[in-house]
TORKOL-382965 format. One record per residue (C-alpha): residue in three letters; x, y, z. Coordinates in steps of 0.1 Angstrom, whole numbers, plus 5000, padded with zeros to 4 digits. Each point is the difference from the previous one (the first is absolute). Layout:
AlaXYZ
...
***
This chain:
Unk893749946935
Unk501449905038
Unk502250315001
Unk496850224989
Unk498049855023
Unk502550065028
Unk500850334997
Unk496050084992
Unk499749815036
Unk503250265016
Unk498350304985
Unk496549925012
Unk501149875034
Unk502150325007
Unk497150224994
Unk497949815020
Unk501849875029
Unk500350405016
Unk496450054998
Unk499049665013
Unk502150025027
Unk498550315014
Unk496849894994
Unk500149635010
Unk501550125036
Unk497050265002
Unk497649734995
Unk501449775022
Unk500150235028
Unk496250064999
Unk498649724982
Unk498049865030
Unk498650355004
Unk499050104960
Unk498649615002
Unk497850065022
Unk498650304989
Unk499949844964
Unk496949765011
Unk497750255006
Unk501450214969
Unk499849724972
Unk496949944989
Unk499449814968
Unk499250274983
Unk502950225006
Unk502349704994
Unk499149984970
Unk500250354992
Unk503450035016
Unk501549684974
Unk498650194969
Unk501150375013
Unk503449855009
Unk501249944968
Unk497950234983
Unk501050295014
Unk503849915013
Unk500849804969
Unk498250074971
Unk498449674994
Unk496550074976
Unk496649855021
Unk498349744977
Unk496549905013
Unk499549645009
Unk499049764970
Unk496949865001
Unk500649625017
Unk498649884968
Unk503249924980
Unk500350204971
Unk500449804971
Unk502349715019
Unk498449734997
Unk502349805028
Unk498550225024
Unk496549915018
Unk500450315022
Unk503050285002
Unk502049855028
Unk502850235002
Unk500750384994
Unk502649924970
Unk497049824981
Unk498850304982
Unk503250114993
Unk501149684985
Unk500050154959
Unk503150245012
Unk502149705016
Unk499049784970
Unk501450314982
Unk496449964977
Unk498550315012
Unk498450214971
Unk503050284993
Unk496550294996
Unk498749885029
Unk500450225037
Unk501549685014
Unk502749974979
Unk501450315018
Unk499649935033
Unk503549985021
Unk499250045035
Unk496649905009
Unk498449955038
Unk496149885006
Unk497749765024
Unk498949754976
Unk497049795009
Unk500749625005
Unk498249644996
Unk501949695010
Unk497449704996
Unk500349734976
Unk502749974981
Unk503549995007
Unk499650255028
Unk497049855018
Unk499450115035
Unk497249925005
Unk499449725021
Unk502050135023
Unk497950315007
Unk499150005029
Unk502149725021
Unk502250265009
Unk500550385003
Unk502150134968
Unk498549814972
Unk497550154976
Unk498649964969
Unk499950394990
Unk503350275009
Unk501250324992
Unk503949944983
Unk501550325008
Unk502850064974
Unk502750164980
Unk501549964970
Unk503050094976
Unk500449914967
Unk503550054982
Unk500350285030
Unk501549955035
Unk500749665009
Unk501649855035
Unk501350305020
Unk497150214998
Unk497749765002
Unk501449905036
Unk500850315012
Unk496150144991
Unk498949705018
Unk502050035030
Unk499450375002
Unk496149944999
Unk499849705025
Unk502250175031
Unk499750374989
Unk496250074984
Unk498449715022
Unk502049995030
Unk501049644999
Unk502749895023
Unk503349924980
Unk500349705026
Unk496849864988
Unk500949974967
Unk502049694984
Unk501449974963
Unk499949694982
Unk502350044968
Unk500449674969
Unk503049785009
Unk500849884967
Unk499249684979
Unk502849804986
Unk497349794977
Unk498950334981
Unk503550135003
Unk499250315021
Unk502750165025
Unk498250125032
Unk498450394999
Unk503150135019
Unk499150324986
Unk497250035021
Unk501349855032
Unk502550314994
Unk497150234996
Unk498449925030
Unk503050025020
Unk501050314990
Unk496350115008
Unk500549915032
Unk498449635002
Unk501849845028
Unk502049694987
Unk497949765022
Unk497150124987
Unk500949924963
Unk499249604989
Unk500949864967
Unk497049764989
Unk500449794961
Unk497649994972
Unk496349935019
Unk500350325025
Unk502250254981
Unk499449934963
Unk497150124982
Unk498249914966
Unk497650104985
Unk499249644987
Unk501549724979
Unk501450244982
Unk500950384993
Unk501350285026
Unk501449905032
Unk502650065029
Unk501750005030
Unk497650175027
Unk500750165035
Unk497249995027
Unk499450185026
Unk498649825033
Unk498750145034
Unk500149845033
Unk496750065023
Unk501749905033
Unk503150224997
Unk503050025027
Unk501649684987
Unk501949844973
Unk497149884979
Unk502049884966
Unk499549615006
Unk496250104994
Unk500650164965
Unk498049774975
Unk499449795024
Unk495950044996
Unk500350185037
Unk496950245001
Unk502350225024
Unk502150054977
Unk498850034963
Unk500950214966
Unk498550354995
Unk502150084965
Unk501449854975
Unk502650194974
Unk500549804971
Unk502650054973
Unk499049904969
Unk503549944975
Unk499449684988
Unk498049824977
Unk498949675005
Unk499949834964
Unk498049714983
Unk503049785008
Unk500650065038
Unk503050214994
Unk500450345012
Unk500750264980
Unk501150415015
Unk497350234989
Unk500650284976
Unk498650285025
Unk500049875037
Unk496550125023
Unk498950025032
Unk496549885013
Unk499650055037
Unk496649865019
Unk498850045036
Unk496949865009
Unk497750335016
Unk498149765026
Unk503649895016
Unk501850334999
Unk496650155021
Unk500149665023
Unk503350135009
Unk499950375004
Unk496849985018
Unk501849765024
Unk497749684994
Unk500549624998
Unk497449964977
Unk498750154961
Unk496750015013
Unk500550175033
Unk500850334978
Unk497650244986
Unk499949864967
Unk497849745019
Unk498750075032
Unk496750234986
Unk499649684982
Unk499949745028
Unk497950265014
Unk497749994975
Unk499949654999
Unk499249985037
Unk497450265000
Unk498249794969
Unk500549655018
Unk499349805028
Unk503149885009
Unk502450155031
Unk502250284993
Unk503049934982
Unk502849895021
Unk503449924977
Unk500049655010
Unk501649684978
Unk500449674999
Unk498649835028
Unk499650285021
Unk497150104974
Unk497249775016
Unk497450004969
Unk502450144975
Unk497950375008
Unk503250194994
Unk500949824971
Unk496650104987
Unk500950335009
Unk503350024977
Unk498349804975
Unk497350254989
Unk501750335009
Unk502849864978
Unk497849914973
Unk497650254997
Unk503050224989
Unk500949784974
Unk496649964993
Unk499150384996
Unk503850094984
Unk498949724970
Unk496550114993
Unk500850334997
Unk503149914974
Unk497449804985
Unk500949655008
Unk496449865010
Unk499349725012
Unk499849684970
Unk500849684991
Unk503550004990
Unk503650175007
Unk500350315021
Unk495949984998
Unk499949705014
Unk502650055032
Unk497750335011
Unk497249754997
Unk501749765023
Unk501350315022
Unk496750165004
Unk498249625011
Unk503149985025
Unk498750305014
Unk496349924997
Unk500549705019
Unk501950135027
Unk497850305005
Unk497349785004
Unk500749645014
Unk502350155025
Unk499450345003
Unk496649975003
Unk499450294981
Unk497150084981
Unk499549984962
Unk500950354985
Unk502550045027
Unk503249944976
Unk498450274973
Unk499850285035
Unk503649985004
Unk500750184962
Unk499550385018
Unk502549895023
Unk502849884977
Unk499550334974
Unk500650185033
Unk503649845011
Unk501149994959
Unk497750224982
Unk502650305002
Unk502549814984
Unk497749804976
Unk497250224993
Unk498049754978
Unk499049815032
Unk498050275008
Unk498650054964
Unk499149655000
Unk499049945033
Unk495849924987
Unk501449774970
Unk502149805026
Unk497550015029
Unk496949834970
Unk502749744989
Unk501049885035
Unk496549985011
Unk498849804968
Unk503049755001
Unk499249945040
Unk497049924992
Unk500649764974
Unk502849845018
Unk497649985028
Unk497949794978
Unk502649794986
Unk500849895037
Unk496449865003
Unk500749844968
Unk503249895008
Unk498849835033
Unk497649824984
Unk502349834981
Unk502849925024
Unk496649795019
Unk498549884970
Unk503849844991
Unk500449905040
Unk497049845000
Unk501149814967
Unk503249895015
Unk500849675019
Unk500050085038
Unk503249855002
Unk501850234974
Unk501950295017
Unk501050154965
Unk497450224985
Unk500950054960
Unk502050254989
Unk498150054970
Unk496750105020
Unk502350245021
Unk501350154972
Unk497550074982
Unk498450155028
Unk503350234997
Unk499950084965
Unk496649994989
Unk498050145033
Unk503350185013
Unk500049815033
Unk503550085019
Unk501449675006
Unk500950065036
Unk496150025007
Unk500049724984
Unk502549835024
Unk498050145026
Unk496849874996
Unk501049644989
Unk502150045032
Unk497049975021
Unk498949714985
Unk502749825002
Unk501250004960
Unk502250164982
Unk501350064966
Unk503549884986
Unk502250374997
Unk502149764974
Unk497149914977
Unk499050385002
Unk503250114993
Unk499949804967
Unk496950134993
Unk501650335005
Unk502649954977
Unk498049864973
Unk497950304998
Unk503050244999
Unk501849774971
Unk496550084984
Unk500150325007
Unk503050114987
Unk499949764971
Unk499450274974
Unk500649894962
Unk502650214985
Unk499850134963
Unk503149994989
Unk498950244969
Unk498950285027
Unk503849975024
Unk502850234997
Unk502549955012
Unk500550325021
Unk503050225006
Unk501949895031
Unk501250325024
Unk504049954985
Unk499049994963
Unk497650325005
Unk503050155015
Unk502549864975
Unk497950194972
Unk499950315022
Unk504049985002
Unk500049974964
Unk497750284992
Unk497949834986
Unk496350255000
Unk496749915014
Unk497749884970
Unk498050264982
Unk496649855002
Unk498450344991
Unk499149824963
Unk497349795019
Unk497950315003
Unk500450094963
Unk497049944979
Unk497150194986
Unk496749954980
Unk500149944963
Unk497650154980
Unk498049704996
Unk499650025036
Unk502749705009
Unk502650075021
Unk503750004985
Unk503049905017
Unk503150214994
Unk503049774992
Unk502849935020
Unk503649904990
Unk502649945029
Unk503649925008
Unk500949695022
Unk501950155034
Unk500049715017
Unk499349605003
Unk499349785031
Unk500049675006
Unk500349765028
Unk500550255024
Unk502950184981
Unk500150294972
Unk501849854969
Unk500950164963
Unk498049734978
Unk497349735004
Unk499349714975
Unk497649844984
Unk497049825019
Unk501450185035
Unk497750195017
Unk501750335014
Unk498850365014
Unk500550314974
Unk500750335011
Unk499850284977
Unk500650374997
Unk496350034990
Unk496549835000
Unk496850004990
Unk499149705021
Unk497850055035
Unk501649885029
Unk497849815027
Unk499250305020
Unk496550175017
Unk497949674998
Unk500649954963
Unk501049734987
Unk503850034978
Unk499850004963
Unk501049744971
Unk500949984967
Unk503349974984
Unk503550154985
Unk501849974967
Unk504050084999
Unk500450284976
Unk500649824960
Unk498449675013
Unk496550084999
Unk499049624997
Unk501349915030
Unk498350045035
Unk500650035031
Unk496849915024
Unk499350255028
Unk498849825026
Unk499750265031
Unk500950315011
Unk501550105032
Unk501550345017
Unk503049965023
Unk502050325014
Unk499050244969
Unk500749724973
Unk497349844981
Unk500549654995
Unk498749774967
Unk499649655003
Unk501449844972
Unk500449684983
Unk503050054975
Unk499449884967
Unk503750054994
Unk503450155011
Unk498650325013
Unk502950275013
Unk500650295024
Unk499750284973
Unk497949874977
Unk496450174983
Unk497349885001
Unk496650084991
Unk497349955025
Unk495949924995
Unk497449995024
Unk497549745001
Unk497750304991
Unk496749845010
Unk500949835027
Unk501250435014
Unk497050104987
Unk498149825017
Unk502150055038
Unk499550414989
Unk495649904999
Unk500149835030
Unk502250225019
Unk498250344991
Unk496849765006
Unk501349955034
Unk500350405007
Unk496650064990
Unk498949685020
Unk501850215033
Unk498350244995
Unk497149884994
Unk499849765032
Unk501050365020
Unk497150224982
Unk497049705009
Unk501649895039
Unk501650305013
Unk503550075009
Unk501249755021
Unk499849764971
Unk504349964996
Unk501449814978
Unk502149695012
Unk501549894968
Unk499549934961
Unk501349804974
Unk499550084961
Unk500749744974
Unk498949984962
Unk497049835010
Unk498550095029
Unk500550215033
Unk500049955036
Unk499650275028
Unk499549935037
Unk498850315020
Unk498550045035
Unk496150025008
Unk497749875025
Unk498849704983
Unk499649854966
Unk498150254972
Unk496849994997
Unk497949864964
Unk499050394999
Unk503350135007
Unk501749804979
Unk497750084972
Unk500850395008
Unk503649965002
Unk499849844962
Unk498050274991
Unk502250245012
Unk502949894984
Unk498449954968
Unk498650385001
Unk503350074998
Unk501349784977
Unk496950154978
Unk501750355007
Unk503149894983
Unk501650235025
Unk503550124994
Unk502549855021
Unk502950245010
Unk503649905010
Unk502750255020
Unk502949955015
Unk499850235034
Unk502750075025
Unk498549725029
Unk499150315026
Unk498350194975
Unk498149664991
Unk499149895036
Unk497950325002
Unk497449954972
Unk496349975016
Unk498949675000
Unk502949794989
Unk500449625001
Unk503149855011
Unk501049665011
Unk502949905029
Unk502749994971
Unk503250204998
Unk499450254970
Unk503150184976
Unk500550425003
Unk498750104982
Unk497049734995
Unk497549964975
Unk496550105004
Unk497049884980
Unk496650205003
Unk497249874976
Unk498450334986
Unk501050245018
Unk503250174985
Unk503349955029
Unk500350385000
Unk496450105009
Unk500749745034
Unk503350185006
Unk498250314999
Unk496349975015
Unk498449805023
Unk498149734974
Unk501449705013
Unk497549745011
Unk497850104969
Unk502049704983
Unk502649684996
Unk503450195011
Unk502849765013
Unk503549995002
Unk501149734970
Unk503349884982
Unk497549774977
Unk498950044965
Unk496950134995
Unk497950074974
Unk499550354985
Unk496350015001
Unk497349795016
Unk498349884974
Unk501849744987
Unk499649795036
Unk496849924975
Unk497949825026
Unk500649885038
Unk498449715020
Unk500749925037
Unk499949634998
Unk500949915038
Unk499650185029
Unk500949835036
Unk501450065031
Unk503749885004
Unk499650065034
Unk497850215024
Unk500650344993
Unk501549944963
Unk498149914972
Unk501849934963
Unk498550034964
Unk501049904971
Unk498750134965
Unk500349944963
Unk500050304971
Unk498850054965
Unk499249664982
Unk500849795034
Unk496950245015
Unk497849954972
Unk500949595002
Unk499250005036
Unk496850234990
Unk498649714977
Unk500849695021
Unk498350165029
Unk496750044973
Unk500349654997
Unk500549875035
Unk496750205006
Unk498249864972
Unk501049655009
Unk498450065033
Unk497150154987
Unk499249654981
Unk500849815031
Unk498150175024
Unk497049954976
Unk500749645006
Unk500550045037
Unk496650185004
Unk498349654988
Unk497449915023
Unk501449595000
Unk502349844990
Unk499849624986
Unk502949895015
Unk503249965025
Unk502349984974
Unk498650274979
Unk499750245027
Unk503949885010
Unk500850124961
Unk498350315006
Unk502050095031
Unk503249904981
Unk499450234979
Unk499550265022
Unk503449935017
Unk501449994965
Unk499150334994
Unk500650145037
Unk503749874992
Unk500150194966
Unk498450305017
Unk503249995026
Unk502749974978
Unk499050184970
Unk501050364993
Unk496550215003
Unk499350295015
Unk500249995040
Unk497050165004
Unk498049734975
Unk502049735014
Unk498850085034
Unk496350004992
Unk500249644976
Unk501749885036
Unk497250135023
Unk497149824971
Unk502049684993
Unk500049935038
Unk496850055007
Unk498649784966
Unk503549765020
Unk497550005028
Unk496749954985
Unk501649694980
Unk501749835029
Unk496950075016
Unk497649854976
Unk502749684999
Unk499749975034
Unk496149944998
Unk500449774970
Unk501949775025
Unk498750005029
Unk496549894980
Unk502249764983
Unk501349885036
Unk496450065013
Unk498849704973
Unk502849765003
Unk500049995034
Unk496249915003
Unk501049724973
Unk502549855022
Unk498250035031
Unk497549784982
Unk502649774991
Unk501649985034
Unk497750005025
Unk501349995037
Unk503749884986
Unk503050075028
Unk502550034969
Unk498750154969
Unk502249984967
Unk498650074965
Unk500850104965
Unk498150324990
Unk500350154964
Unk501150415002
Unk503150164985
Unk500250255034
Unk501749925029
Unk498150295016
Unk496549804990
Unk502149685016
Unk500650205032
Unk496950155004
Unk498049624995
Unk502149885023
Unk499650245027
Unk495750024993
Unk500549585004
Unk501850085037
Unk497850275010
Unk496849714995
Unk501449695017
Unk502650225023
Unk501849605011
Unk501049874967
Unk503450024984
Unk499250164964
Unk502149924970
Unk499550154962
Unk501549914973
Unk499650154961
Unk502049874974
Unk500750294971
Unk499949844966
Unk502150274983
Unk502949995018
Unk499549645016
Unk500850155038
Unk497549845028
Unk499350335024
Unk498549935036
Unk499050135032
Unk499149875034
Unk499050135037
Unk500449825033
Unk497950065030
Unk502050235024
Unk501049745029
Unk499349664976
Unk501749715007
Unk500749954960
Unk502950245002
Unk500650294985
Unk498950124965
Unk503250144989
Unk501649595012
Unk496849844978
Unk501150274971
Unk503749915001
Unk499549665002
Unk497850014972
Unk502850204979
Unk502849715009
Unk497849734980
Unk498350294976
Unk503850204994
Unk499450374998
Unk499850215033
Unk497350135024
Unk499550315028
Unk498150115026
Unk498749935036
Unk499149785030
Unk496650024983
Unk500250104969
Unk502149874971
Unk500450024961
Unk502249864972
Unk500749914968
Unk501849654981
Unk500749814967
Unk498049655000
Unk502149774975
Unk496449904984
Unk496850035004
Unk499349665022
Unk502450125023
Unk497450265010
Unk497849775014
Unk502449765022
Unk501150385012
Unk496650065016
Unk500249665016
Unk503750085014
Unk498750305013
Unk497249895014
Unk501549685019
Unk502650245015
Unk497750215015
Unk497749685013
Unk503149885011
Unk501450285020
Unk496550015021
Unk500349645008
Unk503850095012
Unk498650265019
Unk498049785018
***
């Protein structure tokens, strides 16, 4: 291995070493003069286009458009946070074997960026100084099992000091150093790379493990690195400042290698095909050939701060920091040119702003921004929605759905100011309502209040800070960061279903089977089946060899009895989890054992092979048959719901135009999700035509038609749906009735449901028997989600909508009575309107039914409380004018009054206060069901009796129980030991108050 590497290094170095001899002297010699020039030259634009072009054109590498920065299906991910991240199925050596990724070797794009939240969370420091941002462009390229070290240093080099013009003296190498703890030597293959490139040896620095080691996380592919770092000042020996946080001197590339693989243990282990993943941030590389200090002094972001000043009323922006920024106006300035980019880069992937994960971070971004823009900038409302024309400008080019988008982002920025706007009202209402509940001698204000305000109202915390700040509070950081934590732990605390985990193919035992020779699965079975002539569909059989067995992380030849294991097999009729449908189940039988089975649990696809969940129910062995059967109701219902789900698509498309896009779906036996883009939640009438267009169809019992088609061919059928997924060539497509062929060959798409699918489906529409959308909402602005049952779930949710609206019926009759006799019968009546409100809510009924029981049952809510409210204050109205009677002129009233509402308590004893405005008012009611004595009091504002809130507590320490309220105001509730204790706790409670007047005095 050392000698091959050596004389790989000799060969490589010799070829090289002429060329860059020649040309390293040539650039040297009129570097200041090609520098110069280069500021003018490089716009951001053509820097870009140079990167792609560079290795396009001179080395072949294939240009793969940026992923959309919502992950694609990686959960760890909120946001894509690196170019690699899309590319991650080829380095976990899972990428699907028919799909165009699975060929790519050299590959070069611009891939869009988010770093908030999460690991890589930048964003409170946006805006404190001038590189860091929440949004970038990660310039990169890749090889996979191609070239590896040499080239990849020798392209760089060449592009840096030839293509760009950057001064070789500028530059400094940083190359791994070793790590005796993981047992790695230091990369002196590199170090020799870059000196035979020409990198001057004082210019090359060894750095360990945090600099020069990259992983991709706790575990998986990783690697020495080598980064490339530029000095701003120049004409000195700048290599004490290399990772030294120095903004003059500061990392423009990194060139990782990726040959190692980081297992579940710690350990390393060498990689069975060694890549390269190379990333240099766009917004630093133009800082530096546009000879700038500073990201945002380049023309990625001065039409922005422009903007921003032209819409504002602050001073021009000046690229001040720290103290220097009097007013934090600059700051301002970063902070909202930064964000709107991230702002406008996430809507238009479809990340909008929500509640929770990547949703709730843009939430939290955009409010940054909205704050900013207007507590400091002074800027108008609206102003942070003008600034979308601008950004589509400066990346539109590049990223051309910022300019398709631009209305759909502009609505949901203005909508979310405003409400954020109104949340800040809210908010400060409560930070002075819990100030003016505080002691004055309390500095601390409560964490919980704060954070709440965060969570709940999405109040940052540093305004927060600031406004308790000029009161002369503040909140504990160490109680919030507990907070904090809690709510992650809760968070992330998902149950797991042990029934539905595989344990999934690590990258060394995919290639392990590969070096065996072992084939992909053939899963082409799962599509086999047909209609019987009694109209049910019919499964074809399926009987299968055992290739492989994995357990524990490691292929073995046999599994026992009770252990749970992953099957691979040379065939199956089982669906994978794939497209938004859910995996199938069922079970296999070993070939002359038929009484014995062996649970499938889940199904999952890893690198081409089809992996069965299974709990052994004896020795099972690599070459064994078995027989396999699919839970064929539980497929048969995922094939309803998923052809359901087409027709839904369409549907949605043929009612609200097309700019309806689908954002994601989920079909399992029972039900099925979809989330899709539009303006605002449906509609009663649309939702109503949306059912009845998909049961038209369903009516129809339309044929549904399935083709494979090269991808190309696919791509340029009229009308087709397609999600951000990465699809096989050739790829299946599935039109409901009209035949594949006809869409090849004539332009009839958009007539009907055609979408790229690897799902079952069923072969004709009919048998989706009946659909029902029985929740419609928005997830967040922009995105709404339905969910809908089929064929005897419908008609269920058909009749328990009939009798939800029949129950209503009967009680608005009731409702409508002129009077009722009673409190407590008019309290039963409007218990049994919430009863039915909460049955209403959770039941499923149709959407559009449920939406107009809510709007009745409110309103008869309304009328009830309403008619209660009368009841009691006639109730109050009469026992007040009895104990007026009975206590004439008294300073301390205290009585016994007979109600079983504490509302009728309340509203006696505020009717007694309002009549003689000096006494001290005390009422007590003593339930006889439960045995509890309720009461309420009110203390003249300024009364020398004390407080009511003191009288109430006090009353609770001889009374047990507990008690709220006010100054003036108080209420409560306690357990009297017996009945005569009722009466000596009048007297108590009376002599306290006489006695804290003659205290007073």
């Amino acid at each position: 291995m050392a000698a091959r590497i050596v004389l790989q290094k000799q060969l490589h170095c010799a070829l090289l070493n002429a060329k860059l001899s020649t040309l390293l002297t040539g650039i040297r010699s009129c570097s200041a003069l090609s520098y110069s020039r280069s500021h003018e030259e490089f716009t951001s634009k053509r820097v870009r286009r140079k990167f792609i072009d560079f290795f396009k054109e001179g080395y072949e590498h294939r240009v793969v458009p940026s992923s959309s920065v919502r992950p694609r299906g990686d959960p760890s991910l909120l946001f894509v946070n690196a170019g690699m991240n899309q590319f991650k199925p080829i380095l976990l050596g899972c990428a699907d074997p028919r799909s165009e990724m699975a060929s790519y070797r050299r590959v070069v794009n611009s891939q869009k960026c988010v770093r908030a939240g999460g690991k890589h969370n930048d964003l409170e420091d946006v805006g404190k100084d001038m590189y860091h941002h929440t949004f970038f462009e990660m310039l990169g390229n890749w090889s996979f099992g191609d070239y590896f070290k040499v080239e990849a240093c020798a392209m760089a080099w060449r592009l840096l000091t030839e293509e760009y013009g950057i001064p070789a003296e500028r530059l400094y190498v940083s190359y791994f150093s070793g790590n005796v703890a993981n047992g790695l030597p230091a990369d002196e293959e590199t170090r020799q790379i870059w000196l035979s490139i020409g990198v001057r040896p004082d210019h090359l620095l060894p750095f360990g493990m945090k600099d020069n080691f990259w992983e991709m996380g706790e575990t998986g592919p990783c690697g020495p690195c080598t980064e490339i770092h530029y000095d701003h000042v120049g004409n000195r020996n700048a290599a004490s400042l290399v990772n030294a946080d120095s903004p003059d001197v500061v990392e423009i590339w990194n060139l990782v290698f990726m040959q190692y693989n980081r297992e579940g243990s710690g350990s390393l282990r060498a990689l069975p095909q060694c890549s390269v993943d190379t990333g240099m941030g766009l917004e630093r590389l133009v800082t530096v050939l546009q000879g700038k200090r500073s990201n945002y002094d380049t023309d990625l972001f001065t039409p922005l701060l422009s903007a921003i000043h032209q819409c504002s009323k602050a001073p021009a922006y000046q690229g001040r920091a720290g103290e220097a920024d009097a007013g934090q106006v600059d700051m301002a300035y970063r902070v909202v040119a930064d964000h709107i980019r991230t702002i406008c880069v996430c809507i238009a992937d479809g990340v909008y702003p929500g509640m929770t994960g990547a949703e709730l971070v843009l939430r939290r971004i955009l409010r940054r921004a909205v704050r900013f823009s207007t507590e400091v900038l002074q800027a108008p409302e609206g102003a942070l929605a003008s600034l979308v024309p601008t950004v589509a400008h400066i990346l539109g080019d590049a990223y051309p759905e910022l300019k398709t988008e631009s209305q759909r982002i502009m609505d949901l920025i203005n909508q979310n100011e405003a409400q954020f706007l109104s949340s800040l009202k809210q908010g400060r209402r409560v930070i002075d309502r819990t100030l003016s509940n505080m002691d004055e001698d309390s500095a601390v204000f409560p964490a919980s209040v704060a954070w709440s305000l965060h969570r709940n109202l999405g109040f940052p915390l540093d305004l927060i800070d600031l406004m308790l700040e000029e009161r002369g509070k503040r909140v504990d950081k160490k109680e919030i960061e507990v907070l904090e934590d809690e709510y992650e732990k809760l968070r992330f605390q998902l149950e797991e279903d042990d029934g539905d985990r595989v344990d999934q193919l690590d990258l060394h035992s995919l290639a392990e089977l590969q070096s065996r020779g072992v084939p992909h699965t053939d899963d082409l079975l799962k599509y086999c089946y047909s209609l019987g002539s009694d109209g049910q569909y019919v499964f074809e059989p399926c009987r299968a060899s055992v290739l492989a067995l994995y357990r524990e992380g490691s292929l073995v030849s046999e599994v026992h009895e009770g252990q749970r294991c992953g099957v691979i097999l040379d065939r199956t009729c089982f669906y994978a989890e794939q497209g938004g449908q859910a995996h199938d189940q069922g079970y296999f039988t070993k070939h002359g054992l038929q009484d014995v089975l062996f649970p499938v649990n889940c199904v999952r696809l890893a690198g081409g092979y089809v992996v069965h969940q299974v709990m052994a129910a004896e020795a099972l062995r690599t070459g064994d048959q078995v027989h396999l059967h699919v839970d064929e109701a539980r497929r048969l219902g995922c094939m309803v719901k998923h052809t359901a789900t087409h027709v839904l698509n369409f549907a949605l498309r043929e009612l609200l135009g097309p700019s309806v896009s689908q954002r994601g779906s989920h079909c399992t036996a029972s039900r099925l999700r979809f989330d899709f883009s539009v303006k605002g939640s449906l509609s009663v009438s649309e939702l109503q035509q949306v059912e009845g267009l998909v049961q038209n169809i369903i009516r129809q019992n339309a044929e549904v038609h399935i083709e494979e088609v090269p991808l190309s061919r696919a791509k340029q059928i009229p009308g087709l749906r397609t999600v951000d997924e990465v699809y096989p060539d050739p790829v299946r497509v599935v039109s409901v009735a009209i035949p594949i062929s006809d869409l090849l060959t004539s332009n009839t798409g958009g007539q009907s449901s055609v979408e790229l699918c690897c799902g079952t489906h069923l072969l004709r529409t009919g048998a989706i028997g009946d659909f029902v959308i029985v929740s419609e909402r928005q997830m967040v602005k922009g995105i709404s989600r339905i969910i809908a049952v089929t064929g005897d779930e419908a008609k269920k949710a058909r009749e328990s909508g009939q009798a939800m609206q029949e129950e209503l019926e009967s009680l608005a009759v009731r409702v409508g009575v002129p009077s009722v006799p009673s409190i407590s019968a008019a309290q039963r009546l409007s218990k049994e309107i919430g009863l039915l409100m909460n049955v209403v809510d959770n039941t499923p009924i149709p959407q559009w039914q449920r939406r107009g029981l809510q709007t009745r049952l409110k309103a008869m809510q309304k009328s009830s409380n309403t008619a209660i409210r009368k009841l009691e204050i006639n109730e109050a109205n009469l026992q007040a004018k009895e104990l007026l009677n009975k206590h004439s002129n008294k300073t301390v009233l205290v009585d016994l009054i007979q109600t079983d509402s504490i509302s009728v308590l309340m509203k006696t004893v505020l009717k007694l206060s309002k009549s003689t405005p000096d006494s001290l008012v005390m009422l007590f009611s003593h339930l006889q069901l439960s045995g509890k004595l309720i009461f309420a009091c009110q203390v003249p504002k300024g009364s020398t009796g004390g407080s009511a809130i003191e009288w109430a507590l006090h009353v609770c320490t001889r009374l047990g129980g507990n008690a709220d309220g006010s100054n003036e105001v108080a209420k409560g509730v306690g357990n009297p030991a017996k009945a005569t204790d009722v009466t000596e706790i009048l007297q108590w409670a009376e002599e306290f108050a006489y006695n804290k007047i003659r205290n007073a005095s």
